[in-house]
C-alpha positions in Angstrom: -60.3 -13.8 -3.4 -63.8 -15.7 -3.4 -65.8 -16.2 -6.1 -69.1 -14.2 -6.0 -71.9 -15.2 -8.0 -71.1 -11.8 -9.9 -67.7 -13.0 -11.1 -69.7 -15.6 -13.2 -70.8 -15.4 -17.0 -74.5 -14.6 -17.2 -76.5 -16.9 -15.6 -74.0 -19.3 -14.9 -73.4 -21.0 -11.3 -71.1 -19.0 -9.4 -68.3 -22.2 -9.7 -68.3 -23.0 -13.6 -65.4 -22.9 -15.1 -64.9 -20.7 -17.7 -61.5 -21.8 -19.0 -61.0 -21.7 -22.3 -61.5 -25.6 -22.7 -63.6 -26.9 -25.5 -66.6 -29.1 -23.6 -65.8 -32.3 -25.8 -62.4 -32.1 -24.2 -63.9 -31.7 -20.8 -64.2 -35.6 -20.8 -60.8 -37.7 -20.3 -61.4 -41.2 -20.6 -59.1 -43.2 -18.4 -57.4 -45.9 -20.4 -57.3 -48.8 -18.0 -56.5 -51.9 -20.1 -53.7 -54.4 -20.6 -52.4 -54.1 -24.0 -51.8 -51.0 -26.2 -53.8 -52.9 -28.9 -56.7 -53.1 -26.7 -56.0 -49.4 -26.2 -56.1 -48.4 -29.9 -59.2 -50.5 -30.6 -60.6 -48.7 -27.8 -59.9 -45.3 -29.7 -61.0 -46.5 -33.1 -64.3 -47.9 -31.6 -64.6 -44.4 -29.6 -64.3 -42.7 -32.8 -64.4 -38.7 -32.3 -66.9 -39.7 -29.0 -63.5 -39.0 -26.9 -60.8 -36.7 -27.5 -58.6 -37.1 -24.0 -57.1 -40.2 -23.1 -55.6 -41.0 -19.6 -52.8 -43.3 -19.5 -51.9 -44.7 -15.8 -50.0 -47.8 -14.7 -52.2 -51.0 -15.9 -50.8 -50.1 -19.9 -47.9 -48.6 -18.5 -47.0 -52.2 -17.7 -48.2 -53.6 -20.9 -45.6 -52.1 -22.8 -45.2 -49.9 -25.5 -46.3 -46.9 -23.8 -44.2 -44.1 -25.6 -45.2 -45.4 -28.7 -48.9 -45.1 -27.9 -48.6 -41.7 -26.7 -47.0 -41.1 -29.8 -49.7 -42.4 -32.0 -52.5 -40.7 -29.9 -50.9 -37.6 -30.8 -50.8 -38.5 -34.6 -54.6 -38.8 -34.3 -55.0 -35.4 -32.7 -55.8 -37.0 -29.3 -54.9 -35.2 -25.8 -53.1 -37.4 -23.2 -53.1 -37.2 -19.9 -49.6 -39.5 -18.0 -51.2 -40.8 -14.8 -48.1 -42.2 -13.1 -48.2 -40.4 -9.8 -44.6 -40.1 -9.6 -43.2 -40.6 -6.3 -39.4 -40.7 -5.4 -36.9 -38.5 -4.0 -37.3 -35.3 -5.9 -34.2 -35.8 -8.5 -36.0 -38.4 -9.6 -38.9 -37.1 -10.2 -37.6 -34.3 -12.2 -35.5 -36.7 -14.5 -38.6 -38.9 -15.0 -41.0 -35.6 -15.6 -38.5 -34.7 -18.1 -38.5 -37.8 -19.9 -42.1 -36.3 -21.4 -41.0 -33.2 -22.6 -41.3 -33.2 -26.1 -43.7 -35.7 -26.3 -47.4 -33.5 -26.7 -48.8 -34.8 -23.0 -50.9 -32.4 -21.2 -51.1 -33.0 -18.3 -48.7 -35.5 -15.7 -49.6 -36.7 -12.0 -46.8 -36.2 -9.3 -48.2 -38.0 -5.8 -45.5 -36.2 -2.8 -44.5 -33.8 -0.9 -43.3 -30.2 -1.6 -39.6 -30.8 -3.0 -41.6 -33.8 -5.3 -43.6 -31.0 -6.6 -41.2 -28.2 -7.0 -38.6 -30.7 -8.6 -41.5 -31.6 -11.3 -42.8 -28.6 -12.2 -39.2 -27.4 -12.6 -38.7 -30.2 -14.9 -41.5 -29.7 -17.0 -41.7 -27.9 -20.0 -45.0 -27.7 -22.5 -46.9 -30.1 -20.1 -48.7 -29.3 -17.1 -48.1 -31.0 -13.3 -51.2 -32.1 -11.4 -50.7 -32.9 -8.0 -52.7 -35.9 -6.3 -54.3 -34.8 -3.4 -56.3 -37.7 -1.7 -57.6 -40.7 -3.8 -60.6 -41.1 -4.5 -60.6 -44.3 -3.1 -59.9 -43.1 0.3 -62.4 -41.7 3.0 -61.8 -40.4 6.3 -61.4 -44.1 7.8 -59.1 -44.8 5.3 -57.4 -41.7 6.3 -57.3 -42.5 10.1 -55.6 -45.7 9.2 -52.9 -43.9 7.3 -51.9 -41.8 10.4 -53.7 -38.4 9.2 -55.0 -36.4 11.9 -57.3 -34.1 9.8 -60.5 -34.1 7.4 -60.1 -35.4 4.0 -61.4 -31.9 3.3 -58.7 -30.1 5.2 -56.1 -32.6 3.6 -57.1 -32.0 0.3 -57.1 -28.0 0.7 -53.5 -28.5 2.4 -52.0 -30.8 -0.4 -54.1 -27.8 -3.3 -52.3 -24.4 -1.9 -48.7 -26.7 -1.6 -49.6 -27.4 -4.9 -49.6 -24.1 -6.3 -47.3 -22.9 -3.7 -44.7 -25.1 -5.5 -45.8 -24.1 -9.6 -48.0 -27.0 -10.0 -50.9 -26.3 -13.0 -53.5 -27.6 -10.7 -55.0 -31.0 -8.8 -56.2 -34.5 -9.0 -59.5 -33.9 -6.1 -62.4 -35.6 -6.0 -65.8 -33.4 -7.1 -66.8 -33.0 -3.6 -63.7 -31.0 -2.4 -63.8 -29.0 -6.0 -66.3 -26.5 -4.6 -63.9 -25.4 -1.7 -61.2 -25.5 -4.0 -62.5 -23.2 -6.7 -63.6 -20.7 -3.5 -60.1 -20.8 -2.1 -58.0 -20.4 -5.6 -60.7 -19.2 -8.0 -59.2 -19.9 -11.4 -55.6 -20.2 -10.8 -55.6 -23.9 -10.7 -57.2 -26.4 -12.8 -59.0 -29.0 -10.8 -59.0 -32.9 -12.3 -62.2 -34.9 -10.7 -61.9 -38.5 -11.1 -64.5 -40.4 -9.3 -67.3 -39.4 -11.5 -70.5 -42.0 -11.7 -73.4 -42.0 -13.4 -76.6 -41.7 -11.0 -77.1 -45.4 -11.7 -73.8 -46.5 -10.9 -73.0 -45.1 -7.6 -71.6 -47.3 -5.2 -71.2 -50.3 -7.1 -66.8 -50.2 -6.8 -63.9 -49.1 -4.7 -64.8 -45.5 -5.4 -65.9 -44.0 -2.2 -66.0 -40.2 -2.7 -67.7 -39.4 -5.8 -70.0 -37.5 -7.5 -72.2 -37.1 -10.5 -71.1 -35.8 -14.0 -73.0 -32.7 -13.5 -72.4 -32.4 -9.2 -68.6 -32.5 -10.7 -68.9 -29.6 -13.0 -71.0 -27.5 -11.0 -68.8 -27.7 -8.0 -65.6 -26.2 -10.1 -63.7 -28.7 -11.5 -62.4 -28.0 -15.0 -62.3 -31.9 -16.2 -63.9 -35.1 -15.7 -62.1 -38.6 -15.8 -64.5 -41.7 -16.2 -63.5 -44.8 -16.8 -65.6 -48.2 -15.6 -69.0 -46.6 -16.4 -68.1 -46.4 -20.2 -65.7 -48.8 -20.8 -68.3 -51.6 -18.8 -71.3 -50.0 -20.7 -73.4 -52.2 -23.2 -72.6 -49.7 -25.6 -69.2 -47.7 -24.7 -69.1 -45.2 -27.5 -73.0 -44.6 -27.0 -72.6 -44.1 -23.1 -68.8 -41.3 -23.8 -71.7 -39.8 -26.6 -74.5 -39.5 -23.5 -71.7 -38.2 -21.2 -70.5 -35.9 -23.3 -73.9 -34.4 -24.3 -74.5 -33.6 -20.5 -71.3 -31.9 -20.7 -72.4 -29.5 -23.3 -75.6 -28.9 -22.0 -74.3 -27.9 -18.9 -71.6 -25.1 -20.6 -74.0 -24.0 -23.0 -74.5 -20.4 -22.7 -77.6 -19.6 -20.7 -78.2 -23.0 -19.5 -78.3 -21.9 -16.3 -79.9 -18.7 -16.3 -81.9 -18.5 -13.2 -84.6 -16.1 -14.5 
């Protein structure tokens, strides 16, 4: 059923979440870099500034990556696996269950149905996003792939799949999350990547994004920023600004329209 503005805390925008997700941890930082070592000094410069770390293919290749996940965990960090597993589904469910046991959150499966079923099958203690279109991508892009729809209608196709086959929730850009939180309410968490400062819109090959606070408002339940910290004069003061935002916008009454 719909949200109505009603089914809101207080004062809140009728598309806030309301998990139970501690605002600091609203923030996952994606962990693009070469070397685990760059990675950790990363984390010690970050300090407490980041709790969530997303690890995809650039230090998947560097080497060492179950180790790092490991010593994330020792430090009390969150991780997020951002592999996008795609392969014929037995695959994916042996490679999915390579991570059980190992404290990840959240892991990215990029397929079709059977892909999705066979990893959330696998999975046990971690949660299975499903990719829906890349941020990257617009409707051109789209075209050129062979799709015949909307990235819009896409996106809401690949969500309810999603769920329909025991997924946790999505990887969508902030500009879909708004129909997406409509359509499914709270039984799926949404995952926006694409999120840009106001200042540094349109400066990469990010082509549907959206603020930190146009994410939030819209529905979606995290945030993944990478470039506009990491490239920052000062990356631990820049996480600190973002995260500040955050908590203003969940802090109770900070939206009260009276």
């Amino acid at each position: 059923m719909p949200y109505s503005a009603t089914s809101r805390p207080d004062g809140a925008p009728p598309l806030l979440s309301t998990k139970n997700i501690p605002p600091r941890e609203r923030l996952i930082f994606a962990m693009d870099v070469s070397s685990a070592d760059e990675a950790k000094k990363l984390v010690a410069d970050f300090g407490d500034s980041i709790h969530f770390y997303k690890l995809g293919l650039q230090i998947f290749m560097g080497g060492g990556y179950y180790d790092l996940i490991q010593w994330l965990r020792d430090r009390g960090k969150s991780v997020f696996v951002d592999l996008k597993f795609f392969d014929v589904p037995e695959t994916v469910k042996l490679a999915v269950a390579q991570l059980n046991g190992r404290g990840v959150t959240f892991a990215t499966v990029h397929g079709n149905q059977e892909m999705l079923k066979a990893a959330a099958a696998a999975a046990h203690g971690l949660k299975i996003l499903a990719v829906t279109v890349l941020t990257s991508l617009d409707a051109s892009d789209l075209r050129d792939l062979g799709f015949e729809c909307s990235v819009k209608d896409l996106v809401l196709s690949r969500a309810r799949r999603a769920l329909e086959a025991g997924c946790a929730g999505v990887i969508s850009s902030g500009l879909e999350a708004e129909q997406l939180r409509r359509n499914h309410g709270d039984k799926l968490l949404i995952v926006s990547p694409g999120v840009r400062p106001v200042e540094n819109r349109r400066v990469d090959d990010q082509k549907r994004i959206v603020t930190v606070e146009e994410a939030f408002l819209k529905g979606a339940d995290y945030i993944v920023v990478g470039r506009p910290i990491r490239n920052a004069p000062d990356p631990r003061q820049k996480a600190e600004d973002i995260q500040q935002s955050i908590a203003q916008i969940f802090e109770p009454g900070a939206h009260d329209r009276t």
